[in-house]
N, C-alpha and C positions, 0 to 999 in steps of 0.2 A: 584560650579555650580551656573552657575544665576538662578532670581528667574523666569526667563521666561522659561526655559526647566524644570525647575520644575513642573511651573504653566503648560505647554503642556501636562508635563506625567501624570500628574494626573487627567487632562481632557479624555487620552487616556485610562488612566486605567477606569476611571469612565464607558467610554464609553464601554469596553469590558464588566466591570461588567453587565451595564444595558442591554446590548445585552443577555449575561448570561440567565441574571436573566427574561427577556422578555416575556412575555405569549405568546407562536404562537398554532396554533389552529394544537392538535393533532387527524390524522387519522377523522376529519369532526364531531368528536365526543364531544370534550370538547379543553380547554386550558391549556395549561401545560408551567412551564418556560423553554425554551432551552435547558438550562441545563440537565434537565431532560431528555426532546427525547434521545440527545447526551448520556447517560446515559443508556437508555433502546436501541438506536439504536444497540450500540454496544457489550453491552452486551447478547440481544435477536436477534438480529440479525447477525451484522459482524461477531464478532467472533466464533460464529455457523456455519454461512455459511463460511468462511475461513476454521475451521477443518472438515466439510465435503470434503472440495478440498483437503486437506492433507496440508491446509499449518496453520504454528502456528509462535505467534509475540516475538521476543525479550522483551518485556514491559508489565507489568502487565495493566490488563484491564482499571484499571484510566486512565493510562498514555496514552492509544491508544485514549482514549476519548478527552482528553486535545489536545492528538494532534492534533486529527482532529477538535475539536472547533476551536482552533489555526489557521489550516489550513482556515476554512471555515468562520473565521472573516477577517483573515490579506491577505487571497488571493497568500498565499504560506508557504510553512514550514517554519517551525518556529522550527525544533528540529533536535539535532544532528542525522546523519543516523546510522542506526543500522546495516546494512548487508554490509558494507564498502569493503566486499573479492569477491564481486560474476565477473562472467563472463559476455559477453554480451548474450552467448548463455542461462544464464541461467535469465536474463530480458525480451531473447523473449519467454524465453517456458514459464515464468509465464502470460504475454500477451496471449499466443496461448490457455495456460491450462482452466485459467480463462479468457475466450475469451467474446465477447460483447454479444453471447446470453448467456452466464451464469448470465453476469449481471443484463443483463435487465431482465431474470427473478428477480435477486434480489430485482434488484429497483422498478419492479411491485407490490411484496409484503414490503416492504420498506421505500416507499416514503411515508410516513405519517405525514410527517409535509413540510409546503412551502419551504424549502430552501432545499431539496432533488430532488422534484416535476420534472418532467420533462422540465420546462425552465432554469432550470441551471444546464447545459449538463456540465461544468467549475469545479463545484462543485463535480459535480457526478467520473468526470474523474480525480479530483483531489485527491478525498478520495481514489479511485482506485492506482494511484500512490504513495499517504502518503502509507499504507497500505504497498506496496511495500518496501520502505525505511526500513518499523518498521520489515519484515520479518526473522524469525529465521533459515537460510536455514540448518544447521545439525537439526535440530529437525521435520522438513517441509518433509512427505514421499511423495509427490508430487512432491521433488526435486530427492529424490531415483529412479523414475522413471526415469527422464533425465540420472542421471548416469549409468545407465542399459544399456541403447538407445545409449549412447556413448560407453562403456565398448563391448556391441558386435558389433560397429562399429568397435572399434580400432584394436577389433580381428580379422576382416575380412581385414581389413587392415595394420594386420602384428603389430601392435601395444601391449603392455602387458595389459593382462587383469586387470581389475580394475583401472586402473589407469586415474585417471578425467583430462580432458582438461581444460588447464586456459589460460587465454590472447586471444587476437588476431589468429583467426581460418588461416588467413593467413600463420604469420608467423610461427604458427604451423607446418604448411602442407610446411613452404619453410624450417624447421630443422630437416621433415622427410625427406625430399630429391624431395618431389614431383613436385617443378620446376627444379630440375635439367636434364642437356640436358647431353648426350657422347658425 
């Protein structure tokens, strides 16, 4: 390796550290490093508010933390995804479940430090998506409910009960037969 990509990453790690480590002013009360919010965000907040909606993370609490540091220095994931099997149908029911007035409740009670705040909407909607990524859907009973929802669709549409829809809702419905013409 030359010593110029070296000299870069160390410049870049440095810069993550100090970001890290950086005093921003919590809740208008006192200062705290970064680190710390991210720390207590997550732990007193996120993950509370995710198990009251029924949903729970692949990733032990550190890791949810890191990732969204990650997220909220580099301006994109930065971590392998964790729910890699889901459907589209089950991206929009977490969208609908966890919908923008749930958030903004959250982020009303939340937003206690500047980079949460309400001008970085980027941010806000970012952590909302990592979040997503890191989802454990068998463990998530907020997902149970979608299966339900489909399960007495299928039956009313002649379909076996229980039995969960995956892939493309199209082609679904063209392997039931339901474009088919006489």
């Amino acid at each position: 390796m030359s010593s110029v990509y070296l000299l870069s990453r160390s410049f870049a790690q440095l810069d993550w550290q100090n970001w890290l480590l950086e005093k921003v002013e919590w809740d208008e009360k006192e200062w705290i490093p970064r680190q710390a919010c991210i720390e207590v965000f997550v732990r007193e907040g996120l993950l509370p508010f995710l198990r009251e909606n029924g949903y729970f993370c692949k990733c032990a609490e550190q890791d949810v933390g890191q990732f969204l540091a990650r997220y909220m220095f580099f301006g994109r994931i930065r971590h392998a995804v964790r729910n890699v099997d889901f459907t589209e149908e089950e991206y929009d029911y977490y969208y609908f479940h966890l919908n923008d007035a749930k958030w903004a409740d959250f982020w009303n009670s939340w937003s206690l430090w500047p980079d949460l705040q309400g001008e970085h909407p980027r941010i806000r909607e970012g952590i909302r998506y990592c979040i997503w990524t890191l989802l454990d859907m068998e463990s998530s009973s907020a997902f149970d409910r979608l299966e339900t929802a489909n399960s007495d669709s299928e039956e009313e549409d002649g379909g076996g009960a229980g039995q969960r829809r995956s892939g493309d809702p199209y082609l679904t419905d063209a392997a039931a037969g339901y474009f088919s013409y006489p």
